[in-house]
Backbone as JSON Lines, residues from 0, in Angstrom:
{"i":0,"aa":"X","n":[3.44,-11.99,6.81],"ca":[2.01,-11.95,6.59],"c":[1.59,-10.51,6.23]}
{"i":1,"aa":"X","n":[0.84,-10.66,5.34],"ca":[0.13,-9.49,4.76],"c":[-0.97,-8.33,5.56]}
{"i":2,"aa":"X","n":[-1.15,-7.4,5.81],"ca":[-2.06,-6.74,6.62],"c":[-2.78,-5.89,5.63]}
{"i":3,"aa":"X","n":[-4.4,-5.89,5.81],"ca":[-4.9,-5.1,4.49],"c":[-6.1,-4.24,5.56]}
{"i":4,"aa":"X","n":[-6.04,-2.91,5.39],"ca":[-6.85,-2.19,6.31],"c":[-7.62,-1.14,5.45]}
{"i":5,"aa":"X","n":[-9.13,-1.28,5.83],"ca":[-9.79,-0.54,4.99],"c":[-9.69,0.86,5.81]}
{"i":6,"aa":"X","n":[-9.57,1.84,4.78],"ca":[-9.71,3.43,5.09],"c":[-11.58,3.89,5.43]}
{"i":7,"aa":"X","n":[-12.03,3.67,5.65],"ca":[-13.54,3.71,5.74],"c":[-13.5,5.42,6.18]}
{"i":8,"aa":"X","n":[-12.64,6.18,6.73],"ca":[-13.12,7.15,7.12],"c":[-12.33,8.24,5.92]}
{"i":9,"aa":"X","n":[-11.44,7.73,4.86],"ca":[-10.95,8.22,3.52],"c":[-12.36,7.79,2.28]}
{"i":10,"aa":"X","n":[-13.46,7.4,2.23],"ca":[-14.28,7.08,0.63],"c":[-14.45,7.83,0.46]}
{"i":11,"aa":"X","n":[-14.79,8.56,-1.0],"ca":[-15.08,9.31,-1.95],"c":[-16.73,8.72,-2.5]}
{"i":12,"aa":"X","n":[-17.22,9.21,-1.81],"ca":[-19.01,8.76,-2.61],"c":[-19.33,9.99,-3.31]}
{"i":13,"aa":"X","n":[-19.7,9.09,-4.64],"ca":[-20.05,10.07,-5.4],"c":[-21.98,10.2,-5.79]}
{"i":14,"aa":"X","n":[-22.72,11.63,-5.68],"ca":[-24.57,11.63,-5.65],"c":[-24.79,11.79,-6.99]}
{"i":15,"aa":"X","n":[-25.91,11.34,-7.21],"ca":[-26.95,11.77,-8.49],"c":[-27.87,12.18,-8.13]}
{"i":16,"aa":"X","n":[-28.85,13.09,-8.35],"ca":[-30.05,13.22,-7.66],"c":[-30.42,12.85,-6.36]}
{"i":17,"aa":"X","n":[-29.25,13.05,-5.31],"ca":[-29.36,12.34,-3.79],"c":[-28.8,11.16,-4.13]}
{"i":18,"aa":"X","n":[-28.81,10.02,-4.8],"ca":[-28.66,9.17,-4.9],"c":[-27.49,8.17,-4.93]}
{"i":19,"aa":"X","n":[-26.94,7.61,-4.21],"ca":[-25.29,7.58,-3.78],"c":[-25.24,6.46,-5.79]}
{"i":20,"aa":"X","n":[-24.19,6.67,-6.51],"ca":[-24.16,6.56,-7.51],"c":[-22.5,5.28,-7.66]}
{"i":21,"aa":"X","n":[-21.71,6.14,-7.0],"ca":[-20.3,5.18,-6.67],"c":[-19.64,5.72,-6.03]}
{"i":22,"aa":"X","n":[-18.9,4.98,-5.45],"ca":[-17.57,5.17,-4.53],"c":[-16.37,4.35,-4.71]}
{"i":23,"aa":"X","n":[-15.27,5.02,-4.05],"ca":[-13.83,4.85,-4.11],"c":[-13.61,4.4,-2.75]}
{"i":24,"aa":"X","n":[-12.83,3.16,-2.42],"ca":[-12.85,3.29,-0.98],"c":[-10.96,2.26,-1.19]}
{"i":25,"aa":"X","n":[-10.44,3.03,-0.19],"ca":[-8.67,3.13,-0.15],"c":[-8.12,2.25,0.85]}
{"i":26,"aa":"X","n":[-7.58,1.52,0.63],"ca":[-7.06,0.35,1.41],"c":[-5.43,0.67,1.99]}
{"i":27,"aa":"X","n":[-5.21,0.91,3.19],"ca":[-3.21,0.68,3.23],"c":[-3.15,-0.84,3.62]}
{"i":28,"aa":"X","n":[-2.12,-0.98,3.12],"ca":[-1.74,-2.27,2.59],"c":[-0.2,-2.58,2.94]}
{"i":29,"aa":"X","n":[-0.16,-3.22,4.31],"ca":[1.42,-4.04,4.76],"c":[1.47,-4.83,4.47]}
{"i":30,"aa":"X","n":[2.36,-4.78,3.2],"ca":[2.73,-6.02,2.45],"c":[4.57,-6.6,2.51]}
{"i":31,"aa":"X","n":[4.64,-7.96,2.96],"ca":[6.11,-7.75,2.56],"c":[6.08,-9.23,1.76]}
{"i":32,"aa":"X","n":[5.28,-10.0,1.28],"ca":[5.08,-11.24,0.21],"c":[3.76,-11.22,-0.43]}
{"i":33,"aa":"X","n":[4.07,-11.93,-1.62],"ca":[2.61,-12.22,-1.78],"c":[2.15,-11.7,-3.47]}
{"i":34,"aa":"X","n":[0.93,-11.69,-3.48],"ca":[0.2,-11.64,-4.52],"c":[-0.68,-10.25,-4.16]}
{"i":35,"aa":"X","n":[-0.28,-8.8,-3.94],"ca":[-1.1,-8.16,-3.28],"c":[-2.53,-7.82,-3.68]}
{"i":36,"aa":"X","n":[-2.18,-8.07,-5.15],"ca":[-3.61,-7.13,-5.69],"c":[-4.53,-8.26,-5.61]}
{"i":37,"aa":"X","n":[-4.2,-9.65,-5.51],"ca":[-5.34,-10.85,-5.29],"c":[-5.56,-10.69,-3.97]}
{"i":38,"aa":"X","n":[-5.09,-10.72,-3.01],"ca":[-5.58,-10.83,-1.49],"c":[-6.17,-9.17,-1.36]}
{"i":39,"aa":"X","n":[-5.98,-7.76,-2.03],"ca":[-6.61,-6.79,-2.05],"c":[-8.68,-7.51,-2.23]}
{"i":40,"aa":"X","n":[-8.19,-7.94,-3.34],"ca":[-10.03,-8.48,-3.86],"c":[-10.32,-9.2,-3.38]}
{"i":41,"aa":"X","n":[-9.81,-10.07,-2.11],"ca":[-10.15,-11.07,-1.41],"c":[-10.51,-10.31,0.13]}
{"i":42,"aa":"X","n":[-9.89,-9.42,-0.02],"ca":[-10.67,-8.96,1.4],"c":[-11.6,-7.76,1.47]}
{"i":43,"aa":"X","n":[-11.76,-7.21,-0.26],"ca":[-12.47,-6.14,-0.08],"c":[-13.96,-6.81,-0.74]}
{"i":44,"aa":"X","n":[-14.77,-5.99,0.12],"ca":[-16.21,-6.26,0.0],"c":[-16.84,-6.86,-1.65]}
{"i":45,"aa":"X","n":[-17.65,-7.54,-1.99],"ca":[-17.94,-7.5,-3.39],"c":[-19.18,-6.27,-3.7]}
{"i":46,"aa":"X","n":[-20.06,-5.93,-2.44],"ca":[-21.11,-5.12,-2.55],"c":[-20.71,-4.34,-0.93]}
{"i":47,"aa":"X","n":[-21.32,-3.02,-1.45],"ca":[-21.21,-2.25,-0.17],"c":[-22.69,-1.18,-0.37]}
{"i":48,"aa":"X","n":[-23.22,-0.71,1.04],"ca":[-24.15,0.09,1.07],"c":[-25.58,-0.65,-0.07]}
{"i":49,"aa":"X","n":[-25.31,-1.87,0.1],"ca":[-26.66,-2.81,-0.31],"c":[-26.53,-2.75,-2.4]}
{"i":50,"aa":"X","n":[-26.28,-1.56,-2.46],"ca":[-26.23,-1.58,-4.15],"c":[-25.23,-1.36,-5.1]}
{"i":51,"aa":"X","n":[-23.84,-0.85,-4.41],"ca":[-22.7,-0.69,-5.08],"c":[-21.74,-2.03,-5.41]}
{"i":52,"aa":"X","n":[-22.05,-2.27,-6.41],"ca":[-20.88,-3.32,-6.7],"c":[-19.65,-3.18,-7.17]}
{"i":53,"aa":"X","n":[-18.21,-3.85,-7.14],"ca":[-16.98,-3.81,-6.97],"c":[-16.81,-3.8,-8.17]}
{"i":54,"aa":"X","n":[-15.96,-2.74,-9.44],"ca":[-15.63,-2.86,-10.46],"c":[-14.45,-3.3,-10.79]}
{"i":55,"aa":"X","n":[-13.8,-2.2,-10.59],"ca":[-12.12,-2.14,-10.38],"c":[-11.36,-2.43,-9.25]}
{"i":56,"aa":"X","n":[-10.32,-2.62,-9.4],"ca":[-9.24,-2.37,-8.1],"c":[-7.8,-1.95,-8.73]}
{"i":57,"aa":"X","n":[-7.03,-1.57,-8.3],"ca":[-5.67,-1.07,-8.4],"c":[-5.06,-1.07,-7.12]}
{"i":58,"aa":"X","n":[-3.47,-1.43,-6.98],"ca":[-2.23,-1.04,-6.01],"c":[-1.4,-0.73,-6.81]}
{"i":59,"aa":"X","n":[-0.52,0.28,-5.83],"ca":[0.21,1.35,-6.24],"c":[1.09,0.99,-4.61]}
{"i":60,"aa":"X","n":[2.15,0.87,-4.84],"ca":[3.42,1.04,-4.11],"c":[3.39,2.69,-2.95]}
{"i":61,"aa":"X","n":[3.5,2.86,-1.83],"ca":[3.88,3.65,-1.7],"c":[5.21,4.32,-0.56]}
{"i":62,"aa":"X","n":[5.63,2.98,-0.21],"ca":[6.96,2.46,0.56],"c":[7.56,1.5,0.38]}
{"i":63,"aa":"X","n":[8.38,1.15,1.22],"ca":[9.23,-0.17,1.26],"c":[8.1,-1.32,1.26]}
{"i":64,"aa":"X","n":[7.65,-0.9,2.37],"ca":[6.73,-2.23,2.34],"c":[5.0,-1.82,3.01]}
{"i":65,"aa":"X","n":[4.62,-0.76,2.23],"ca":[3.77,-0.12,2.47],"c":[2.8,0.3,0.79]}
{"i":66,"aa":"X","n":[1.5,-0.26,0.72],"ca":[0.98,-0.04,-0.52],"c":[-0.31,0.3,-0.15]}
{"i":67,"aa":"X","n":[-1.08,1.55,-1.53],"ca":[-1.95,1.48,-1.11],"c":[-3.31,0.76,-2.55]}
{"i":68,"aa":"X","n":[-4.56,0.26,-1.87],"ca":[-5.21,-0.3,-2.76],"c":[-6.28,0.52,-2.56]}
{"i":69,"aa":"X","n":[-6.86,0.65,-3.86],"ca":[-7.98,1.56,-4.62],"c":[-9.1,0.61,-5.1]}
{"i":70,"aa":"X","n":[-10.14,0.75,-4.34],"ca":[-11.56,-0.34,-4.95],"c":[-12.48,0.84,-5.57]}
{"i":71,"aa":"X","n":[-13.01,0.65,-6.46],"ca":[-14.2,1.67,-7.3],"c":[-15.15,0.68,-6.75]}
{"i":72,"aa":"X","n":[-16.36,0.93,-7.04],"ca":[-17.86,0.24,-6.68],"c":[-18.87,1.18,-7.68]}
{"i":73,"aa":"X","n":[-19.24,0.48,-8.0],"ca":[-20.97,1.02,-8.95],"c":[-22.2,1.06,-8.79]}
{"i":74,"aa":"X","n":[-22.97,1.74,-8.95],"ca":[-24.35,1.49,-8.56],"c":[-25.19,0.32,-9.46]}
{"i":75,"aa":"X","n":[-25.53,-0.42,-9.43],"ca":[-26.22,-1.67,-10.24],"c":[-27.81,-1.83,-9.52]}
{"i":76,"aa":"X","n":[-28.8,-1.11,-10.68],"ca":[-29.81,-2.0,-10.03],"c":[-30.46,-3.31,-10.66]}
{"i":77,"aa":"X","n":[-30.28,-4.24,-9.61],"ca":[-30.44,-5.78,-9.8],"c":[-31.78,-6.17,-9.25]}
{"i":78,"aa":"X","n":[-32.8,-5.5,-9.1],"ca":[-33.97,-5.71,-8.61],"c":[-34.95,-5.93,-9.54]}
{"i":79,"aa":"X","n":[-34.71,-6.43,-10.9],"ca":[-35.24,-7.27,-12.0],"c":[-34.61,-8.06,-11.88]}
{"i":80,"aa":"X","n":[-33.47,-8.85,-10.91],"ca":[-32.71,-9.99,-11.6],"c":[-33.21,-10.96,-10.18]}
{"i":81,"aa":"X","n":[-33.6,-12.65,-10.95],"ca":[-33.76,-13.45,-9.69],"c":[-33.18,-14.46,-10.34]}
{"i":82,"aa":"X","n":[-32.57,-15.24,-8.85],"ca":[-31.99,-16.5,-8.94],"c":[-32.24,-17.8,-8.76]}
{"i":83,"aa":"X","n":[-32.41,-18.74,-9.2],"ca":[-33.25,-20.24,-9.32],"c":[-32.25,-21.01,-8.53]}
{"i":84,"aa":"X","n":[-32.22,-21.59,-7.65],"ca":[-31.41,-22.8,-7.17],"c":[-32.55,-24.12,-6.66]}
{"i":85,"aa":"X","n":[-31.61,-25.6,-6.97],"ca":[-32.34,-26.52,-6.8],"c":[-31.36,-27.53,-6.45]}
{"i":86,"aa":"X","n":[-32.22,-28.69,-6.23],"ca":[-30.92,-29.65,-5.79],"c":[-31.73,-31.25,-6.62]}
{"i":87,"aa":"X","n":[-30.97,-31.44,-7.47],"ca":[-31.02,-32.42,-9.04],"c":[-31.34,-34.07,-7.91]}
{"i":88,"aa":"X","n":[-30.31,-34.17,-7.04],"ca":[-29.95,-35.24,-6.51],"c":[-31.13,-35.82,-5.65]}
{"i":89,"aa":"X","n":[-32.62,-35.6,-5.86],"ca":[-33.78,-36.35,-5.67],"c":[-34.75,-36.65,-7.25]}
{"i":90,"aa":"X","n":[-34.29,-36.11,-7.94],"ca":[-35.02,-36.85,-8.41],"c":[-35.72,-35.01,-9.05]}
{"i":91,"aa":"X","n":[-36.49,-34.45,-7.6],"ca":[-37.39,-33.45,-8.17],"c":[-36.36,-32.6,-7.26]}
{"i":92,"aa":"X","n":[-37.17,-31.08,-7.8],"ca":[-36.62,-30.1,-7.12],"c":[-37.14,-29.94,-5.63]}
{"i":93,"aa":"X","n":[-36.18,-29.6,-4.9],"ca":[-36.7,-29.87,-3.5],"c":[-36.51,-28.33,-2.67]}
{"i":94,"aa":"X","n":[-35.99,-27.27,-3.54],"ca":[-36.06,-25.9,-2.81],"c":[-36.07,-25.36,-4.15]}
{"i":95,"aa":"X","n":[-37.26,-24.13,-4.12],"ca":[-36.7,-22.7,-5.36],"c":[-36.39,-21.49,-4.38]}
{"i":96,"aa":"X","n":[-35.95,-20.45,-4.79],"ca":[-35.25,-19.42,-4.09],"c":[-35.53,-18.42,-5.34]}
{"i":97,"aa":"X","n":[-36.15,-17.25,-5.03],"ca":[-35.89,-16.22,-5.54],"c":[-35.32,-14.89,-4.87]}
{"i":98,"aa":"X","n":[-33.99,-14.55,-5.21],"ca":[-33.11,-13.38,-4.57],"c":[-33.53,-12.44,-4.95]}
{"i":99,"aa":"X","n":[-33.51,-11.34,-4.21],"ca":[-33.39,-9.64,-4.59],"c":[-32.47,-9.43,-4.06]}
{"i":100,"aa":"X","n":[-31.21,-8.86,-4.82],"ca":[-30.43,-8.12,-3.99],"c":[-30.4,-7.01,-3.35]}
């Protein structure tokens, strides 16, 4: 079984005007089967700090059975974007939802 541990006290945040802009955040990774770089994106966050979203990822080998994984994140503002959900199966719509992320 695979072990995937976030470095939280290794990120690299990068500012703009104060403004946290992106970060790097470093995963070690005990791997001895598997698919690593899919279970990497399966356990790392899709959003972090409310506005950074997950771009990239990369693993890189750095033992026998020791790897490490690299997540980038971006700043995205999505606070023009809303989401419609409904449910078809009456007939009418029976919930709307508008998200802010």
């Amino acid at each position: 079984m695979n072990t995937i541990v976030p470095n939280w006290e290794d990120i690299d945040i990068r500012r703009e005007n104060g403004r946290i802009q992106s970060a790097t955040l470093r995963y070690n990774i005990f791997a001895t089967e598997g698919y690593i770089a899919d279970e990497l994106l399966q356990n790392a966050p899709g959003i972090i700090f409310g506005n950074l979203y997950r771009t990239t990822s990369n693993v890189s080998r750095v033992g026998p059975k020791l790897f490490e994984g690299v997540v980038e994140y971006e700043y995205k503002d999505r606070s023009h974007e809303f989401t419609l959900s409904f449910d078809t199966f009456g007939g009418m719509p029976t919930s709307t939802h508008y998200l802010r992320p």
